[in-house]
ZAMARGU-4260 file (C-alpha; in steps of 0.2 Angstrom, whole numbers, plus 5000, padded with zeros to 4 digits):
<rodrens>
0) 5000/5000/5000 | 5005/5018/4996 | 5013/5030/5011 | 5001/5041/5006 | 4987/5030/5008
5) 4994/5023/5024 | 4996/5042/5031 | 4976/5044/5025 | 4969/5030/5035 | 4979/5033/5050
10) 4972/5051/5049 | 4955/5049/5043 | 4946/5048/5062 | 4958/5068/5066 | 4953/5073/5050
15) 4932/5071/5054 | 4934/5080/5071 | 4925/5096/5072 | 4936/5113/5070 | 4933/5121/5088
20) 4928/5139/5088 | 4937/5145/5103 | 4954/5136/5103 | 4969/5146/5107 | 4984/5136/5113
25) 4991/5120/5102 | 4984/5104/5105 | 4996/5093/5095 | 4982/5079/5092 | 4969/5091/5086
30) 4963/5091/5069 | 4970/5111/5067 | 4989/5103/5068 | 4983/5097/5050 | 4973/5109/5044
35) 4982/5116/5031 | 4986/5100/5024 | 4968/5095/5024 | 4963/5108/5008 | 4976/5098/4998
40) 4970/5081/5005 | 4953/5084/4996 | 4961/5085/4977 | 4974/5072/4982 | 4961/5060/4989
45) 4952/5060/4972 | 4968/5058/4962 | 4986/5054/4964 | 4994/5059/4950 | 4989/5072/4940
50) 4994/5074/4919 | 5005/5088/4916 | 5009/5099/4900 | 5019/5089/4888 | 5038/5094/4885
55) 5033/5101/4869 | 5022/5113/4876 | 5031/5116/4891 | 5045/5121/4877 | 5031/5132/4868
60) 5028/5142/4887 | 5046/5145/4888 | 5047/5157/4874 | 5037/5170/4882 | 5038/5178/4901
65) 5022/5183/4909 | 5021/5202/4913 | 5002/5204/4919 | 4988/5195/4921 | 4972/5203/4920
70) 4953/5194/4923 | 4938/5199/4920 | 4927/5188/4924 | 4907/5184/4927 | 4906/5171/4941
75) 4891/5170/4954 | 4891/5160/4970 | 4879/5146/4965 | 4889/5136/4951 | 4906/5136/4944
80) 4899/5142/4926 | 4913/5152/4923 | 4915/5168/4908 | 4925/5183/4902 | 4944/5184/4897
85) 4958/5184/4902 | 4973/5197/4897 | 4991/5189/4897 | 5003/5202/4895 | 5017/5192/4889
90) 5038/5199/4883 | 5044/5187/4869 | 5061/5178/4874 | 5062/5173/4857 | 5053/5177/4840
95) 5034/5171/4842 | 5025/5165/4828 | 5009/5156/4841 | 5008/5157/4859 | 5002/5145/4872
100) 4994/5143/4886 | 4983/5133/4898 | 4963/5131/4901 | 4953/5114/4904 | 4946/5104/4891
105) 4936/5090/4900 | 4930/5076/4888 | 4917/5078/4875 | 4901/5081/4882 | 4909/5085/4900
110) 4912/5101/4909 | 4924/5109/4900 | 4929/5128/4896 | 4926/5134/4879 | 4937/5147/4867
115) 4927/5159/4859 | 4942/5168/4853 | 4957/5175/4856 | 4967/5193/4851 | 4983/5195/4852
120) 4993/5214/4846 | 4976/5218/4842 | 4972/5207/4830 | 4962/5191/4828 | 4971/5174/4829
125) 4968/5166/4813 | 4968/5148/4822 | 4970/5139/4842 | 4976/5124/4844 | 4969/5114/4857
130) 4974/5096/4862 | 4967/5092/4880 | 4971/5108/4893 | 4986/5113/4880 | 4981/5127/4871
135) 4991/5138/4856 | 4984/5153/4848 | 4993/5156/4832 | 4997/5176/4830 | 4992/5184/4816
140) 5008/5195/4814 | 5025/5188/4822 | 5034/5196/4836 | 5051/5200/4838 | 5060/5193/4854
145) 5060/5208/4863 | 5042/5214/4860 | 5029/5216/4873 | 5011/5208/4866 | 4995/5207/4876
150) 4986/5191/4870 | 4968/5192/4876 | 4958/5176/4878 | 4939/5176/4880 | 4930/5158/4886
155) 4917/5153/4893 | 4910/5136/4900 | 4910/5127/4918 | 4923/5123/4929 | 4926/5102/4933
160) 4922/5095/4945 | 4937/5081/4954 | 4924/5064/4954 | 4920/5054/4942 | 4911/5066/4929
165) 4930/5073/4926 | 4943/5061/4928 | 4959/5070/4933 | 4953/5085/4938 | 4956/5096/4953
170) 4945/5107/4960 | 4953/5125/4953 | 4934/5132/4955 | 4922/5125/4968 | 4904/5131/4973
175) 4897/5125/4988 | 4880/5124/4996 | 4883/5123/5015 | 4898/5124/5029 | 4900/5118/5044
180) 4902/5126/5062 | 4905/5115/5077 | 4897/5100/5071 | 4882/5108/5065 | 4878/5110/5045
185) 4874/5127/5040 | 4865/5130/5022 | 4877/5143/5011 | 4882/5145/4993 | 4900/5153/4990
190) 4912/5148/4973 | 4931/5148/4978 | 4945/5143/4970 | 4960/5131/4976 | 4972/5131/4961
195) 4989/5124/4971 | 4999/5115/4962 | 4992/5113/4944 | 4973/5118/4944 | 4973/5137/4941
200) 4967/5132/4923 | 4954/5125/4927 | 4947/5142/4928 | 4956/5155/4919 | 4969/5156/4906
205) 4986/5157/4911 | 5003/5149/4911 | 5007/5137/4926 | 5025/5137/4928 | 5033/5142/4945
210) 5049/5151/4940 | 5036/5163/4931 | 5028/5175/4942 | 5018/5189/4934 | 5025/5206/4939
215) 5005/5210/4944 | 4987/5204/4942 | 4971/5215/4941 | 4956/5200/4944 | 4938/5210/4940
220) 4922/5200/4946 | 4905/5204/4940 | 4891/5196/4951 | 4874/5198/4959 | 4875/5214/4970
225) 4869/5204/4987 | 4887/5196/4985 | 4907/5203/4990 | 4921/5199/4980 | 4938/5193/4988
230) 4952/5194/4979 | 4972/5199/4980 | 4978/5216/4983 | 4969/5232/4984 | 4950/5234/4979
235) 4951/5249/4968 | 4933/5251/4966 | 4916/5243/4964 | 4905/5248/4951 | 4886/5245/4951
240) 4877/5239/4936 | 4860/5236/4929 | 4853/5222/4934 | 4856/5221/4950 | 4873/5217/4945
245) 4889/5223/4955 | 4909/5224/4947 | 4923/5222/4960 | 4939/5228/4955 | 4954/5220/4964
250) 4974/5222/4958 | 4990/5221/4967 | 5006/5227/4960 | 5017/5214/4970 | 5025/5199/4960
255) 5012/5184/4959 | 5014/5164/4957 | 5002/5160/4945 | 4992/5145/4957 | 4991/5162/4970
260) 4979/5171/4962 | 4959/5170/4969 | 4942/5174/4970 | 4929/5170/4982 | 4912/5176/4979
265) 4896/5175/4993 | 4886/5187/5003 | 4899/5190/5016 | 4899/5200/5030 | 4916/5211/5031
270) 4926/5219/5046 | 4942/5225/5049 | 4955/5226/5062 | 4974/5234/5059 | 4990/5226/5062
275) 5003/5240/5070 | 5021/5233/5065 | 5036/5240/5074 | 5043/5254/5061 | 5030/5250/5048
280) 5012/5256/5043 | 4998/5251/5049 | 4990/5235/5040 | 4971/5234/5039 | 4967/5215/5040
285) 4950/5215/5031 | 4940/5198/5034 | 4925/5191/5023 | 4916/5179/5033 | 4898/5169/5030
290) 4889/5180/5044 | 4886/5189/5058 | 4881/5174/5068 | 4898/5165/5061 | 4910/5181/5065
295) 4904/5182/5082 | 4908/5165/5085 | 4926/5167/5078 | 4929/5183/5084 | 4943/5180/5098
300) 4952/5169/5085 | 4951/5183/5070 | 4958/5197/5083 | 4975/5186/5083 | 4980/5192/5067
305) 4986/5209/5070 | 4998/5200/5083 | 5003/5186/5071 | 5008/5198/5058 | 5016/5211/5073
310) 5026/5195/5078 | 5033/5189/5060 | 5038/5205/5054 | 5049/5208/5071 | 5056/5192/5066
315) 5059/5191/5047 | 5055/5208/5040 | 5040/5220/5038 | 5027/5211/5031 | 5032/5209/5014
320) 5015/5216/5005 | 5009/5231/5020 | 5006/5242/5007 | 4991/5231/5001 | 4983/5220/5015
325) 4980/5203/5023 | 4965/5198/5024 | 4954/5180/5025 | 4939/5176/5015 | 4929/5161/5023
330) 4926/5144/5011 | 4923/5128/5017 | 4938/5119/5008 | 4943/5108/5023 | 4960/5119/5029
335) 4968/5135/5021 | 4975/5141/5006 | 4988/5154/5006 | 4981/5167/4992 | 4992/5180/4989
340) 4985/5195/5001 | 4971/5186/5007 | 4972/5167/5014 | 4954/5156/5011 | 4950/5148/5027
345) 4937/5135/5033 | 4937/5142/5051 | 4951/5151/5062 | 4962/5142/5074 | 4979/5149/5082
350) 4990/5134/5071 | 4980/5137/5054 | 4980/5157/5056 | 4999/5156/5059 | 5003/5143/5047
355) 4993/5153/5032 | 5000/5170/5039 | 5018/5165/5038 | 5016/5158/5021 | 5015/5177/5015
360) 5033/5178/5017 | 5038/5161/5015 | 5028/5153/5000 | 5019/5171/4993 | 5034/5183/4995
365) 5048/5169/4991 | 5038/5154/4981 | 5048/5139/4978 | 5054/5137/4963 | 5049/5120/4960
370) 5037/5108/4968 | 5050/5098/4972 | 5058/5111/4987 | 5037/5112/4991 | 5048/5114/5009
375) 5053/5129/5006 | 5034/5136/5007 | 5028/5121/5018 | 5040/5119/5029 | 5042/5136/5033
380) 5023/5140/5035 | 5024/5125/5050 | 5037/5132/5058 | 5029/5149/5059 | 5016/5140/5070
385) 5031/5135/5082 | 5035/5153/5080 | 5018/5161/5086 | 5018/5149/5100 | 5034/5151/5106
390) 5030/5170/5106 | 5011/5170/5109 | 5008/5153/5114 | 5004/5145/5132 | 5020/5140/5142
395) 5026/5122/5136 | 5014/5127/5118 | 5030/5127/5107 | 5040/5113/5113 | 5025/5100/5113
400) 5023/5107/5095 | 5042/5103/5091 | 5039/5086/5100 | 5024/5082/5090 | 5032/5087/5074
405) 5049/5077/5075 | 5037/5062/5080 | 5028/5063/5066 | 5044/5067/5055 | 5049/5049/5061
410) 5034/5040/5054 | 5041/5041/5036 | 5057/5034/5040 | 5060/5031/5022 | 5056/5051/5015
415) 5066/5064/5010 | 5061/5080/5012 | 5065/5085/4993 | 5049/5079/4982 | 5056/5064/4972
420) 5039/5065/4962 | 5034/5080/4958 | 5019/5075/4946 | 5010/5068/4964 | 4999/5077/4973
425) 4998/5069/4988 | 5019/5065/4989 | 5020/5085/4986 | 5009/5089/5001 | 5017/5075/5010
430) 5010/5081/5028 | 5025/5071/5039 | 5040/5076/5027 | 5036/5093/5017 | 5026/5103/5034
435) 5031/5093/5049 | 5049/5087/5046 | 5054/5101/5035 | 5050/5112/5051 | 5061/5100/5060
440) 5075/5104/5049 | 5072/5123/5053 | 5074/5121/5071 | 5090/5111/5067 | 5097/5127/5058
445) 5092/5138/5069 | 5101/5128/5082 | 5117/5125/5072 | 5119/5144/5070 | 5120/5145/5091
450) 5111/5161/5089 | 5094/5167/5085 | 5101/5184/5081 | 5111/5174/5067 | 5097/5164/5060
455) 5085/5177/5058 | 5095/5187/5048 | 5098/5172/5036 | 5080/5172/5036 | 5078/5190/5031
460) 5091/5189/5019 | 5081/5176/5011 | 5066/5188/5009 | 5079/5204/5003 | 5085/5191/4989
465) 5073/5181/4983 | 5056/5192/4988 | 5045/5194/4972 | 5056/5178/4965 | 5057/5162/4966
470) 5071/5150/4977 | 5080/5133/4978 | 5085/5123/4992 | 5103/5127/4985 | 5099/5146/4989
475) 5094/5144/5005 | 5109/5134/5009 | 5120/5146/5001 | 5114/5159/5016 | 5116/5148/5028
480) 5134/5144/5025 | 5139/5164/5022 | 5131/5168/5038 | 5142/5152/5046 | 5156/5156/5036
485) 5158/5136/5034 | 5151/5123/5021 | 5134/5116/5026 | 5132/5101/5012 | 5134/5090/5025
490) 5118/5095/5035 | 5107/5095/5018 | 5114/5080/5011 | 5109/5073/5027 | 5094/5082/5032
495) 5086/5087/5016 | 5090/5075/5005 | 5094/5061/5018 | 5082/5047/5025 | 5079/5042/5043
500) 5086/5049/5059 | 5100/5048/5072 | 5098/5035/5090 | 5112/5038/5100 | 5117/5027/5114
505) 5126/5035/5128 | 5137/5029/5141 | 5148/5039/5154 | 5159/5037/5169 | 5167/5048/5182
510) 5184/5048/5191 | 5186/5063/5202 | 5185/5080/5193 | 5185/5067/5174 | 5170/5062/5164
515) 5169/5052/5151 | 5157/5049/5140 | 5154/5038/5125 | 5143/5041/5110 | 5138/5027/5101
520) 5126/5034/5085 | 5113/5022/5074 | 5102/5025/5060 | 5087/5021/5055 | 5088/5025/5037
525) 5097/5025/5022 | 5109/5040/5029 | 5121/5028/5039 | 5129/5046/5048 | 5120/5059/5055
530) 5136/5074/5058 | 5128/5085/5072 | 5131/5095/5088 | 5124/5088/5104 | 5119/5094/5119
535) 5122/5086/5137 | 5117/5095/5152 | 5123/5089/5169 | 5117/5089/5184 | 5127/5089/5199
540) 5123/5082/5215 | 5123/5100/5224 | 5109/5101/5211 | 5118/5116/5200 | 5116/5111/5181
545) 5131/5113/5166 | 5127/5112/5149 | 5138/5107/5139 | 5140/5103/5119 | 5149/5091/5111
550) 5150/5088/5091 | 5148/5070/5084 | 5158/5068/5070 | 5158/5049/5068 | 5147/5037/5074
555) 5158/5032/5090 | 5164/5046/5099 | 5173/5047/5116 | 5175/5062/5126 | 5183/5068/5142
560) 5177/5083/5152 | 5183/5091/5167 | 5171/5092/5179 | 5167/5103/5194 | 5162/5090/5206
565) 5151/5071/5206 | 5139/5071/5191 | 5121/5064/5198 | 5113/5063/5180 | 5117/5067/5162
570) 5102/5073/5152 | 5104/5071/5131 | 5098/5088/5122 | 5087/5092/5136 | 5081/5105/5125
575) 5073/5095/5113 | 5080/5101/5095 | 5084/5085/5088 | 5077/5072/5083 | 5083/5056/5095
580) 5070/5047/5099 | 5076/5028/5107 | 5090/5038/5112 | 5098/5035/5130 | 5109/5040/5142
585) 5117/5028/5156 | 5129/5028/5169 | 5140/5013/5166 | 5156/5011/5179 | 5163/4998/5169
590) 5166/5011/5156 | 5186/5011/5156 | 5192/5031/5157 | 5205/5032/5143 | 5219/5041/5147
595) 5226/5054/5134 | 5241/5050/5127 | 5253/5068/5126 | 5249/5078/5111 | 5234/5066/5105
600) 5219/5078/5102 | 5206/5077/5117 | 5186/5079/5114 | 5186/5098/5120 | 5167/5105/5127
605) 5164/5122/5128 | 5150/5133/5137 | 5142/5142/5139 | 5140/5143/5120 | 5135/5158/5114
610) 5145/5167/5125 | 5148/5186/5130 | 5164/5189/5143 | 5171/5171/5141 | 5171/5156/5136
615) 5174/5139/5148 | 5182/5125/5140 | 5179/5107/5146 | 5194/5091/5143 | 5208/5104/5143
620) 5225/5094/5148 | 5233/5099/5163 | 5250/5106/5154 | 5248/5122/5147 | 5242/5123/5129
625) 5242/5136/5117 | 5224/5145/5112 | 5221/5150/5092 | 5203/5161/5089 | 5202/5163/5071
630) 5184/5171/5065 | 5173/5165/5049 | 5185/5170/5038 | 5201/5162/5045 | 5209/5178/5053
635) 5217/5173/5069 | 5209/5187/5080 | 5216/5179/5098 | 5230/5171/5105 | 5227/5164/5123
640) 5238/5149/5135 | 5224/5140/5145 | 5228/5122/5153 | 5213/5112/5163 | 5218/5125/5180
645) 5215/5140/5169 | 5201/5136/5158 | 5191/5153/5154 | 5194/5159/5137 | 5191/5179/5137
650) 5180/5183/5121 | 5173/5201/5129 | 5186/5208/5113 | 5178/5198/5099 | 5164/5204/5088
655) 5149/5193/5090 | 5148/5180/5076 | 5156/5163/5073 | 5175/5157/5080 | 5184/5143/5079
660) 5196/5138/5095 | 5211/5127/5088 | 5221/5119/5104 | 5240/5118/5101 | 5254/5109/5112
665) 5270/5114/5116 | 5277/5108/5100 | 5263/5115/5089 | 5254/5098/5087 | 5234/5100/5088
670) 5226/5095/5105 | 5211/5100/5100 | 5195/5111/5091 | 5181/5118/5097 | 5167/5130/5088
675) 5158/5144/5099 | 5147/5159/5095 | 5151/5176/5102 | 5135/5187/5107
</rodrens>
């Protein structure tokens, strides 16, 4: 059987529960810890795999980078009959005789969306070309490379339907007739759309490649006036028509990934509240809900927002799109989708508010750049719940959501966190590897930078790079290793593109003011090696703690501490930021304490790490040895003699950032290394 379809039934009974209308703090077995995933879970249930352009017309789409997209649609709330055109504003990359596109052509006599005509440069194309969802409109006069042609599509027709009436298809455009509050069914009809990954054409004209965002969108709705529009960016204006007709106008001038762009049409009720970011504007957060009846009951959980948002942009940067909005419009698609500016929701807890919000950076702001480094948005968007809880979160909210999430990272032992299939659905929204364990992985850099001052700023490097782009694992790894100033191929060969996790089977033994311990690493994957830092706290028997961290650099290590006194209990990353489960720690008096032989390199331990005035050093020999500081880019920036009676390294001169401590005898030979972090 499948993963995926293993992962579904052992799902199925927290997928049915109820949303719950009141919920602040994590529960890490509650149905909002996959909520998000859920939205995807519907298309993915109903098919697999999904058929993609072919290579000739993904060679066709190439020629041409999208510019603007504009839509200008009729849509109502009661069916997914869908009409209008579509405006690609396209640049030529090479001469263009034809261009393609995509929009859905179901089987004969199925829902399907129909070409009435397209014009492009202004004139008439004498002939389109459609074979399945691959269209190609033949241009009546050629256009250089270089040129700037609006190609202008008008259709008309019904959206599918994912079942058996329209095999294949997502659900890109949905209408529904009811939603559902707290067990109890409640009568509605709203259209939405869900195009993530590959259904956007399944309701408007466009070209679905990731690398290829449109520098803006205008999306224009024309529908019964009892009914609001949400869409992304600004509403520029509503116009009223006869007929009891109403136009909404939405555009945002921000980069776009094609599968981001949405409508959701109902007769909402609309409020907004404001987000006041630290050194930025204020943000109106406008919010579309059902009713009255509906916001009242989600009203504590909507008022998080303006924090969320307050929150993430301390942390990564100014909300990338504050000159527009955020904003939610309600539609009952089992989770949330991340549209650009304004996220679809099914109902509002604190994990699927978070998760949806940080996705605006992460996902929005910075898309990945294939669905294969889907971890990049997914990942990301996960960890940003860990974020709000750590920040706004219940005491002991944010480790039990790291707990739960390297549990559930464990149970697909075999994954990698890179998408190996990137035509399946349901492996690209793998919920254990692409949210849970990519979150993991997060918390892992974060902890191998030893300071939060340093991760963040990768992290807001990342959205100064790449925002309005799209990125690559390989990009992010590139911050990474210029903030670390060392090579981090090791971590993502491991963790990224690895399989399995670490156990490491520990065993120590103390002789007066001499610990040793021995480290004895297995794995339960195809990665044999897991490279890492690891932390032991000890715990003396006066009670005072020391915390000590130790690299493992093969499987078996073996390292000797000096110690202030009798060691009660060793605790293994006491912390939690990796994942060991089945590890264990024991006191083992048969373990022989090795003595060192002169000049052979000793285990060194150093705490506490980041430090500020000095740095102590553990499993120093008692002779004098020499002390070399050299910073990320090899300067040697100290000179120090420390011995096991003198052990404090002074670091109150050094700049904060990362330093490497090379240990050297009396006749230069190496005794030992050791990395720290100044603050």
């Amino acid at each position: 059987m499948p993963t995926f379809t293993l992962l579904l039934f052992a799902l199925l009974a927290v997928l049915a529960a109820p949303a719950r209308a009141q919920q602040v703090g994590y529960d890490p077995a509650g149905a909002e810890a996959l909520a998000c995933y859920r939205a995807h879970l519907t298309q993915a249930q109903r098919t697999a795999q999904v058929a993609l352009v072919s290579a000739r017309h993904r060679r066709l789409l190439d020629r041409y980078d999208v510019q603007w997209y504009k839509l200008d649609l009729t849509l109502s709330n009661t069916s997914r009959d869908v009409a209008g055109s579509v405006l690609m504003r396209v640049r030529a990359l090479q001469p263009l005789d034809s261009v393609a596109f995509e929009l859905y052509q179901g089987p004969a006599g199925q829902p399907t969306l129909s070409i009435d005509s397209v014009v492009a440069g202004g004139q008439r194309s004498p002939g389109v070309r459609r074979l399945g969802s691959e269209a190609t409109a033949a241009l009546a006069r050629p256009a250089a490379a270089g040129a700037v042609l609006d190609v202008r599509v008008y259709y008309h027709g019904t959206a599918p339907y994912a079942g058996p009436v329209a095999p294949g298809a997502g659900n890109g455009l949905r209408n529904y007739t009811s939603y559902k509050v707290n067990d109890t069914t409640y009568p509605y009809n709203v259209t939405a759309s869900l195009s993530e990954p590959f259904f956007a054409h399944e309701w408007f004209a466009c070209k679905q490649v990731l690398t290829d965002k449109a520098d803006s969108t205008a999306v224009s709705v024309t529908t019964a006036a009892t009914n609001k529009v949400g869409s992304n960016g600004l509403l520029r204006r509503t116009v009223a028509l006869p007929g009891g007709q109403v136009r909404y106008e939405w555009s945002t001038r921000h980069p776009i990934a094609y599968y981001l762009i949405s409508v959701a049409v109902a007769p909402y009720v609309q409020s907004v509240r404001y987000a006041q970011p630290a050194g930025g504007p204020s943000i109106p957060v406008l919010d579309y809900v059902y009713d009255a009846a509906y916001q009242a009951t989600f009203e504590s959980q909507l008022a998080l927002t303006p924090g969320f948002i307050e929150n993430y942009s301390r942390l990564v940067g100014l909300y990338p799109f504050a000159d527009e909005k955020y904003g939610h419009a309600t539609a009952p698609i089992g989770g949330g989708m991340e549209h650009q500016t304004m996220t679809t929701q099914d109902g509002f807890t604190f994990i699927l508010t978070a998760h949806e919000l940080f996705h605006q950076w992460f996902g929005d702001n910075v898309t990945c750049a294939s669905w294969q480094d889907i971890w990049l948005n997914e990942g990301f968007a996960s960890y940003g719940e860990y974020l709000s809880l750590q920040a706004l979160g219940a005491p002991g909210d944010a480790r039990a959501w790291m707990d739960d999430a390297q549990a559930r990272a464990q149970q697909d032992n075999a994954g990698t966190v890179l998408v190996p299939d990137t035509t399946n659905e349901a492996r690209i929204f793998d919920y254990n590897l692409s949210y849970k364990k990519a979150a993991a992985v997060l918390h892992q850099l974060r902890y191998l930078c030893h300071d939060d001052t340093r991760f963040f700023r990768v992290l807001r490097a990342y959205q100064q790079q790449y925002g309005g782009r799209t990125a690559r694992t390989a990009d992010l790894q590139r911050l990474f290793e210029t903030e670390l100033g060392t090579s981090l191929g090791y971590f993502f060969d491991q963790w990224v593109r690895g399989q399995g996790y670490p156990v490491v089977g520990v065993r120590w033994n103390q002789a007066g003011t001499t610990l040793q311990l021995q480290s004895v690493q297995t794995s339960t994957g195809a990665t044999l090696f897991f490279r890492t830092e690891v932390e032991y706290q000890l715990t003396y028997t006066d009670g005072s703690q020391q915390l000590v961290r130790l690299s493992q650099n093969q499987s078996t290590e073996r390292y000797q501490l000096a110690v202030r006194g009798p060691v009660q209990r060793i605790d293994l990353d006491p912390a939690g930021w990796l994942p060991d489960p089945g590890s264990t720690v024991q006191y083992d008096p048969a373990l022989v304490l090795a003595a060192t032989s002169p000049g052979a390199p000793t285990s060194i331990g150093a705490y506490p790490n980041p430090c500020r005035e000095q740095l102590l050093l553990s499993g120093l020999p008692a002779a004098p040895v020499a002390a070399e500081v050299r910073n990320a880019l090899g300067q040697l920036v100290l000179r120090q003699a420390l011995s096991a009676a003198q052990p404090a390294l002074a670091t109150a001169s050094l700049a904060p950032g990362l330093y490497v401590v090379q240990l050297r005898g009396p006749a230069e030979q190496a005794v030992g290394r050791v990395r720290f972090a100044r603050e």
